[in-house]
ZATOR-381778 format. One line per 4 residues: number of its first residue (from 0); for each residue x, y, z of C-alpha. Coordinates in pm, 1 decimal. Layout:
REM ZATOR-381778
NUM> X Y Z  ...
REM end
This chain:
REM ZATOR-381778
0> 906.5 -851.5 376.0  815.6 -1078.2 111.8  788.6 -994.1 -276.4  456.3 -1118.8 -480.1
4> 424.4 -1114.5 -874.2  178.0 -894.8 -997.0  -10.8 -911.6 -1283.1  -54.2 -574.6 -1490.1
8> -300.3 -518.8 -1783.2  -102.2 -442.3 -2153.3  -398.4 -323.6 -2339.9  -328.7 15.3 -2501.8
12> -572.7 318.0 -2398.3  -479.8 595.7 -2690.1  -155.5 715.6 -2801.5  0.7 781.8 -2447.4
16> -115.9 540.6 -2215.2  -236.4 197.8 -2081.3  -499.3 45.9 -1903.7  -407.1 85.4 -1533.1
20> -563.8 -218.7 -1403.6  -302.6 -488.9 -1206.5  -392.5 -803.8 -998.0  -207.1 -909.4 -683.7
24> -122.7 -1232.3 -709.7  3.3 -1300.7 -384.6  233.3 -1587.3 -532.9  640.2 -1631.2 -619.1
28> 560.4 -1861.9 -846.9  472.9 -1765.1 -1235.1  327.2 -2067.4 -1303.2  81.0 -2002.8 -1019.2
32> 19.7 -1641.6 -1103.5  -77.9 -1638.8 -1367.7  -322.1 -1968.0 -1293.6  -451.4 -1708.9 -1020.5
36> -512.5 -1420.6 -1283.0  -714.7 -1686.7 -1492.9  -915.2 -1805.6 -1218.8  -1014.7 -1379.0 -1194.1
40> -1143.3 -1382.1 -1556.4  -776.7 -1245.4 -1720.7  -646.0 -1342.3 -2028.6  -285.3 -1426.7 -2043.9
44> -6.1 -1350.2 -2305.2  -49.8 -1045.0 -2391.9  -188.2 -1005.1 -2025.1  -562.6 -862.4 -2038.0
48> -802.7 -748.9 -1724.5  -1142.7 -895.2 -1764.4  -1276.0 -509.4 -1881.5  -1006.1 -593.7 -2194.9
52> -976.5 -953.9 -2275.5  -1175.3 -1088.6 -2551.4  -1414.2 -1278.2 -2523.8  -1580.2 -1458.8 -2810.4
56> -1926.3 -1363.5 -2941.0  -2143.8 -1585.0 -3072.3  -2248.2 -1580.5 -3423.3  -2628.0 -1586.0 -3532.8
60> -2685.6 -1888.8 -3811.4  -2634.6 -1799.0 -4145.8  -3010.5 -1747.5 -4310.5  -2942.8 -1876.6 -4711.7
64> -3247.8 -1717.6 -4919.8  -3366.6 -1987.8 -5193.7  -3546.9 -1833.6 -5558.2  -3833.4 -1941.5 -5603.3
68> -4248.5 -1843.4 -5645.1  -4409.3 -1653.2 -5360.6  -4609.0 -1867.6 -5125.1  -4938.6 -1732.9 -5030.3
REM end
């Protein structure tokens, strides 16, 4: 028998409870774990599953509205 890290999700899901989403790493090694949980789409420290790490959205272009006379 061998022992594995496994990588569990902290997000919080309401007042009692926790997303129950883990990855098996199949690794000893932290270092490597947690390279493996990247490679799946996790975020690391606090550790988030794909469904709960953030992800950054893009931002439309600021439109700046100029005074001035109608155009026809």
């Amino acid at each position: 028998m061998s022992l594995t890290l496994t990588i569990r999700c902290d997000a919080p899901l309401g007042p009692y409870g926790g997303c129950a989403a883990y990855l098996p790493t199949g690794s000893t090694d932290q270092g490597e774990a947690y390279a493996t949980a990247v490679r799946a789409g996790w975020q690391t420290g606090p550790d988030r599953c794909p469904g709960h790490a953030y992800r950054p959205r893009p931002v439309p272009p600021v439109r700046h509205l100029t005074k001035g006379t109608p155009t026809r």
